[in-house]
N, C-alpha and C positions, 0 to 999 in steps of 0.2 A: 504494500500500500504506500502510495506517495501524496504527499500533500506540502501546498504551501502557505506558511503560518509566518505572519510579522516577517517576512522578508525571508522566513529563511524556508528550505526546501528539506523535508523531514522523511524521511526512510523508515516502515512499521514494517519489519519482513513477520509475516504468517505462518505459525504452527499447523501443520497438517490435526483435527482432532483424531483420537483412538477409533473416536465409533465411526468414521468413515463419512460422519454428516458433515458437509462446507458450512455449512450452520454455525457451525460449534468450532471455527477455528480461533485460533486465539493470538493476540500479540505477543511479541517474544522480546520487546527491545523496541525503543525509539534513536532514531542516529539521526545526525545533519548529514545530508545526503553528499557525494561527491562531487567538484563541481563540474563534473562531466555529464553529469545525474542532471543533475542541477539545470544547466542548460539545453539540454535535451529536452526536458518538464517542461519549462518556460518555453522554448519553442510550439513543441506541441500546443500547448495552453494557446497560445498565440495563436494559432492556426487555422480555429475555430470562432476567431471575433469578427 
């Protein structure tokens, strides 16, 4: 999951859950994303105005 928050661009990578449901997955860690990441996202985002 990627989002961006007060200027910075944040990285949630997803837990697989045990029981197989997408439902039930879970966060594992919040990181400020790389800024390769970073400007990839922003592009994107862009792309669509």
């Amino acid at each position: 999951m990627v989002a961006e928050t007060a200027g910075s661009v944040m990285v949630v990578p997803l837990a697989k859950p045990d029981s197989g449901n997408p439902k039930k997955c879970r966060p594992i860690g919040c990181y400020q994303a790389a800024k390769l990441l970073a400007d990839q996202y922003r592009k994107d985002r862009g792309a669509g105005e």
